[in-house]
C-alpha distance (Angstrom), angle and dihedral (degrees) to the residues before:
residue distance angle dihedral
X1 . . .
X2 3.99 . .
X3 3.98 86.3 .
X4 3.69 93.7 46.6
X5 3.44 87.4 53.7
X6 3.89 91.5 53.0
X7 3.26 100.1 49.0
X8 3.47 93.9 54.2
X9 3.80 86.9 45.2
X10 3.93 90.2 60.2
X11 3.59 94.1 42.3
X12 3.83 95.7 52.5
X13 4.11 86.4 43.9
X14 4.06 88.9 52.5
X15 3.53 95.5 53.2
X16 3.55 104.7 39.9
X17 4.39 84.3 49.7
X18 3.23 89.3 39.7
X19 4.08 87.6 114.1
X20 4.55 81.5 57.4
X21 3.81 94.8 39.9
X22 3.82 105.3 56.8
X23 3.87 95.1 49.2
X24 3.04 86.2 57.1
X25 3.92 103.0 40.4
X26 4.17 81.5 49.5
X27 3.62 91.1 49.8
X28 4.01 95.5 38.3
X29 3.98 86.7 48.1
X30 4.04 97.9 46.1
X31 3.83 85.9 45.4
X32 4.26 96.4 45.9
X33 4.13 79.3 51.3
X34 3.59 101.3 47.0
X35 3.69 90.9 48.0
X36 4.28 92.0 45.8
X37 3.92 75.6 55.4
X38 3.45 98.3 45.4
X39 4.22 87.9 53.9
X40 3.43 89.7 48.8
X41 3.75 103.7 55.8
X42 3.54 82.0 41.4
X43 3.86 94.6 55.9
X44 3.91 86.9 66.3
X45 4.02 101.1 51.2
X46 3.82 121.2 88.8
X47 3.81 125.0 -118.7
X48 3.41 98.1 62.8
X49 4.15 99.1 151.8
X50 3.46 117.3 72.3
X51 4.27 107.1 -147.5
X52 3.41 111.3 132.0
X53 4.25 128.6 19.9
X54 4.05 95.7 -101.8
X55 4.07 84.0 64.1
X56 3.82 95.9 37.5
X57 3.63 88.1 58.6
X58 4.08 97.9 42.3
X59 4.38 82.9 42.8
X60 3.93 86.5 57.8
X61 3.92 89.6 39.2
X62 3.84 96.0 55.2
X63 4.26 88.4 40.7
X64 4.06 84.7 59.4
X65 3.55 95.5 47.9
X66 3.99 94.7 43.3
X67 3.81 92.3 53.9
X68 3.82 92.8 46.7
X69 3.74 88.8 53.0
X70 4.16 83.8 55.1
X71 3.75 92.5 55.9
X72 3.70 91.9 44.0
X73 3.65 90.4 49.8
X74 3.80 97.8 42.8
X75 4.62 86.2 46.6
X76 3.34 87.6 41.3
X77 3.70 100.0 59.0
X78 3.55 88.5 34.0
X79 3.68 86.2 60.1
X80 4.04 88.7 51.6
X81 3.84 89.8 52.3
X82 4.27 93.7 52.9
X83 3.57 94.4 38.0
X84 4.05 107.5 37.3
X85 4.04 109.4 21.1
X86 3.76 103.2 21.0
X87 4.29 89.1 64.3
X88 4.39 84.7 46.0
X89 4.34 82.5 54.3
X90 3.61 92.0 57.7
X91 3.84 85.5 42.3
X92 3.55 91.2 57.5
X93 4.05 96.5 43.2
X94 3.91 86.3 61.6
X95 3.67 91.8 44.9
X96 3.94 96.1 52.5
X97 3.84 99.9 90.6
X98 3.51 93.4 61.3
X99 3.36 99.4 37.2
X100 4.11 85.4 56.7
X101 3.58 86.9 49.1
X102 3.66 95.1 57.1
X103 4.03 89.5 40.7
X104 3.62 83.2 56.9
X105 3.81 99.0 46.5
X106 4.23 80.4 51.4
X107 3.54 97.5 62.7
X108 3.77 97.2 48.0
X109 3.81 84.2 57.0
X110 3.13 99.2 49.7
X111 3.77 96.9 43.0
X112 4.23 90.9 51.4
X113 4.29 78.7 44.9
X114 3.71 94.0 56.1
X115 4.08 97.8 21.3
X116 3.77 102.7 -125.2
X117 3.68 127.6 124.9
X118 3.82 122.5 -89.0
X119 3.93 131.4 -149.4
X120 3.90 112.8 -171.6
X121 3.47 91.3 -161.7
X122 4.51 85.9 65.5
X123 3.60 82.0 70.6
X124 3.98 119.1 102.3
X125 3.91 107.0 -109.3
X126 4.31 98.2 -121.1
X127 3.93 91.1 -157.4
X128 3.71 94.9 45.7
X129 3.98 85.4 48.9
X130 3.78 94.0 47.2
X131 3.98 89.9 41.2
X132 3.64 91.2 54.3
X133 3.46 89.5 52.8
X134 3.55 102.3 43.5
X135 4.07 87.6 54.1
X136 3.35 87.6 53.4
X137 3.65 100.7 52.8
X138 3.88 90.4 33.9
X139 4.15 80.8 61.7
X140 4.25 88.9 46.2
X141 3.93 85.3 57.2
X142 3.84 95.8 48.2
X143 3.74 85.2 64.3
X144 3.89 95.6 41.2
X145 3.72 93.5 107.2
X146 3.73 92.2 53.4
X147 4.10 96.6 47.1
X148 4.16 78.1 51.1
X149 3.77 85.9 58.8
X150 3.41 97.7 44.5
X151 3.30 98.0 46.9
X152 3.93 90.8 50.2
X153 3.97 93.2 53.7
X154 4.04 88.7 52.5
X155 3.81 85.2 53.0
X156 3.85 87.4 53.7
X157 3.45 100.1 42.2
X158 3.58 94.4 49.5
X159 3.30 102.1 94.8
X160 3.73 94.6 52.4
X161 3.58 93.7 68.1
X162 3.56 104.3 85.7
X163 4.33 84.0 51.4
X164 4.02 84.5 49.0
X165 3.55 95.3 52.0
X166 4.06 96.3 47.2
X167 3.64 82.6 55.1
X168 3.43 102.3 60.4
X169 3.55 103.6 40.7
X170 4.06 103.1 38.9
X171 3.28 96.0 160.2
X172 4.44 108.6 87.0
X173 4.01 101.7 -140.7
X174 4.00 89.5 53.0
X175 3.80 90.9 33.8
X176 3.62 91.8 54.1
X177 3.86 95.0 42.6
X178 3.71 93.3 45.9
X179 3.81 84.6 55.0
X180 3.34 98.8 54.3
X181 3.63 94.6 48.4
X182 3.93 89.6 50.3
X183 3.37 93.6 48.6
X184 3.72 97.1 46.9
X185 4.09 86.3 54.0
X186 4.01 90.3 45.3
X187 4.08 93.4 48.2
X188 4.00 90.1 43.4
X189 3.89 89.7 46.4
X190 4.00 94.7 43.1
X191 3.81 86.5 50.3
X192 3.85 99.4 50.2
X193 3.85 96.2 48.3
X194 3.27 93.7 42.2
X195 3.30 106.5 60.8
X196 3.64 97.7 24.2
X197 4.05 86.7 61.5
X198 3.99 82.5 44.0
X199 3.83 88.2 52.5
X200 3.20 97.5 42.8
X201 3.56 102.0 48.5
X202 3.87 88.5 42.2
X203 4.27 83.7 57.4
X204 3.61 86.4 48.5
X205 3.32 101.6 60.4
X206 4.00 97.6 38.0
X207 3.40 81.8 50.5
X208 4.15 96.2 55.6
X209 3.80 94.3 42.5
X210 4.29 86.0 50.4
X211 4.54 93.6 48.3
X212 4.18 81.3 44.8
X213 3.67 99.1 47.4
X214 4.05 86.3 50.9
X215 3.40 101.0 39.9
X216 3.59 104.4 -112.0
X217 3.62 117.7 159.5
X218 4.10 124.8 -111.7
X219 3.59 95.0 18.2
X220 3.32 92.9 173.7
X221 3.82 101.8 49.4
X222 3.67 87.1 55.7
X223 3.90 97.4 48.6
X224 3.64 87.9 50.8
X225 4.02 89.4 54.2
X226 3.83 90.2 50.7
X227 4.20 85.3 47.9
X228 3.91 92.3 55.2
X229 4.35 98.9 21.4
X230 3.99 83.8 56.9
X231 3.76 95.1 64.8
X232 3.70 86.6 65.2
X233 3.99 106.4 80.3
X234 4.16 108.0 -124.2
X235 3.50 98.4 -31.9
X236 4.06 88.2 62.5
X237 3.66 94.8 50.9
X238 4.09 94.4 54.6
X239 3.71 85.8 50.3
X240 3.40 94.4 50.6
X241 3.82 96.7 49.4
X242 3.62 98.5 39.6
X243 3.81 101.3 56.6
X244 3.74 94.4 60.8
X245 3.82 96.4 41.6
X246 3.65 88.4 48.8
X247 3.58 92.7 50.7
X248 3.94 89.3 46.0
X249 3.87 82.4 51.4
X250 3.57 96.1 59.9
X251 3.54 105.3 33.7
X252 4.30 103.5 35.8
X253 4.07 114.9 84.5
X254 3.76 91.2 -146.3
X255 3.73 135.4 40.6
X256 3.87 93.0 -117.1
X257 3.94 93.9 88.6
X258 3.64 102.2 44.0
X259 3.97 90.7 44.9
X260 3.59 96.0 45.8
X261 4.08 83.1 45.5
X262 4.25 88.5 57.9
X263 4.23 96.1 41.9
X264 3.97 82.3 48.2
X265 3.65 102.3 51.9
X266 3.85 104.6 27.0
X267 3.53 85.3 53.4
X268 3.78 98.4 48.0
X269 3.83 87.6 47.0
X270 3.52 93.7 45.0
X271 4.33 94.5 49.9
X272 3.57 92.8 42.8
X273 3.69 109.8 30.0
X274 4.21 100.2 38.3
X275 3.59 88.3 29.5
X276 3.71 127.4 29.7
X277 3.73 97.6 26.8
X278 3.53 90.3 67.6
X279 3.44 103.8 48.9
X280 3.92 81.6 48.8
X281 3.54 95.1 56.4
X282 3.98 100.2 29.4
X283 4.00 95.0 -128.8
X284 3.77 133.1 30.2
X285 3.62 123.0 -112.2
X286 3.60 94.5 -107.1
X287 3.79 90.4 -156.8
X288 4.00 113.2 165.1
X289 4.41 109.6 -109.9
X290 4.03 79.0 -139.7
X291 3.88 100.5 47.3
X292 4.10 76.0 42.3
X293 4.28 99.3 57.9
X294 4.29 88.5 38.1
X295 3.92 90.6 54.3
X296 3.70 88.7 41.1
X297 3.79 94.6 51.0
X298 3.95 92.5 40.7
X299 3.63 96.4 53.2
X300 4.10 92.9 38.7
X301 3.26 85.4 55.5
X302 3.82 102.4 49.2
X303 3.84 100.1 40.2
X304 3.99 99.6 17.3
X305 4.04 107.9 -130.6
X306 3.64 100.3 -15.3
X307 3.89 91.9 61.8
X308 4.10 83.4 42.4
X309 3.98 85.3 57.5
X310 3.62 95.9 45.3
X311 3.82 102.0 42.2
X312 3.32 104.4 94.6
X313 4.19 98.7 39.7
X314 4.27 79.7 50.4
X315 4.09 86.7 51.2
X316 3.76 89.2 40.8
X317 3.58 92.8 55.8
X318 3.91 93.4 39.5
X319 3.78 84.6 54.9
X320 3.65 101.3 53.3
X321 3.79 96.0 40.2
X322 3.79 93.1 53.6
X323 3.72 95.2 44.3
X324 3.68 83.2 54.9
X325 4.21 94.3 59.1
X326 3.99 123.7 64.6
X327 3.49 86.8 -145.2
X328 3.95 101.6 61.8
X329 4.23 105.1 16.3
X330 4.21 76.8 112.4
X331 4.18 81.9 73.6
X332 3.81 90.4 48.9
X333 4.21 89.3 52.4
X334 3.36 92.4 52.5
X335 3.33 87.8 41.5
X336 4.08 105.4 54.9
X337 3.30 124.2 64.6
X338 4.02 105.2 -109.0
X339 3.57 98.3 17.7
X340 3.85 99.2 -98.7
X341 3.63 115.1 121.1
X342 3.91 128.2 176.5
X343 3.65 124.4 -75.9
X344 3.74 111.7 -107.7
X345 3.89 93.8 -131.5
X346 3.97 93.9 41.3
């Protein structure tokens, strides 16, 4: 009864903060990347051991220059975003009417095709979608400068972690376990947004040159769906293809564009996603489709679409951090999708 009554407790304190939380979930998440970045660059530079002050000094060198890479990689796709696919949005916005039109004109074919009855109004309304959307994301930008903040004090504060830490666990045996177990989670977690950003962005881009090369209109908008769709497991990937076949659907006169749209992005998603990723990665997430939709729904449901977008890295991280513990790797079963979770001393 007492946990019942936390639960609820937490839930009722995460929605009614849910204006404090998701600053700092952006800011905690852009931050968590840019470091996973950071690594990575640094992973590639020499003078990795520190044993003697000539390397100390080149080590802390090469750390500098690896995290200004991140922030010029994180600006500089931000940059590509305001400049390049936030002008195709507005694009779209204008084009919407028609294109519900045409959806529209595609269902009364269909249903005189197949010979069942047809209701217009069944159809999703594309401007209400997109205006949803955009009031979301206009209310994301009203808190831009504070994420900025945010993000800036974790960048401080960084380097007092280590201090933090020793603090709280004086005693060595627990110290040393507790590090282990902290580092296990921050290697795991470096590792899966890494290359799932890498991935995705990589997807992204095959993805753009393939809707150019056939002609498909707002290329970009639809590469930039597969970029953020394909950080949802499944469920992200059937989003990400559908939209632009559907729109190739309703808009082509033939049924070259909107099959050559499918072959093009099943396949890419199929290569790179079932494939490549986990060679990348060395195991799959092995996240359950049903743990997946409830997680999706919960969040949705407490912080609208930016608990929608950051579901599944929130049940990512719950599943590595609980596989991690004797005490909860139950939660991570139930959790995965065949009941194998990762070793805690892979």
């Amino acid at each position: 009864m007492n946990g019942l009554i936390l639960f609820i407790g937490i839930i009722f304190i995460l929605w009614l903060g849910k204006a404090i939380f998701i600053p700092i979930l952006v800011a905690a998440f852009i931050w968590y990347l840019m470091n996973a970045i950071s690594t990575y660059y640094r992973k590639a530079m020499p003078f990795k051991i520190k044993d003697n002050k000539d390397t100390t000094f080149s080590s802390r060198l090469f750390d500098w220059v690896s995290k200004i890479l991140s922030f010029l990689t994180f600006f500089g796709l931000t940059y590509l975003f305001v400049t390049q696919i936030r002008p195709m949005f507005s694009e779209l916005v204008i084009a919407l009417p028609e294109i519900q039109e045409k959806l529209m004109l595609l269902g009364d074919y269909l249903s005189g095709f197949f010979g069942f009855s047809f209701n217009s109004e069944n159809l999703p309304n594309m401007s209400g979608i997109i205006t949803s959307i955009s009031s979301s994301a206009a209310g994301l930008i009203t808190t831009t400068g504070m994420v900025l903040v945010y993000i800036f004090f974790m960048f401080v504060e960084q380097s007092t972690f280590t201090k933090k830490f020793s603090s709280l666990f004086p005693n060595k045996t627990q110290s040393k376990k507790m590090r282990y177990i902290l580092n296990s989670i921050d290697d795991n977690m470096k590792k899966y947004m890494f290359m799932k950003t890498f991935v995705s962005g990589f997807t992204a881009i095959l993805s753009y040159i393939w809707l150019t090369h056939i002609g498909l209109e707002f290329a970009g908008i639809w590469a930039f769906i597969v970029f953020i769709m394909n950080y949802i497991p499944t469920i992200g990937a059937i989003i990400a293809c559908s939209l632009p076949i559907l729109y190739s659907l309703v808009t082509a006169d033939t049924m070259n564009l909107p099959i050559l749209t499918a072959v093009g992005l099943i396949t890419l998603q199929v290569i790179l996603g079932n494939i490549l990723e986990p060679k990348l990665t060395g195991k799959t997430l092995n996240l359950s489709t049903l743990a997946i939709l409830i997680n999706l729904v919960f969040w949705g449901m407490l912080w609208g679409v930016a608990g929608m977008f950051f579901s599944v890295p929130l049940l990512v991280a719950t599943f590595i951090i609980t596989a991690q513990f004797d005490s909860t790797r139950w939660i991570a079963v139930l959790l995965s999708a065949n009941g194998e979770i990762p070793d805690k001393n892979d």
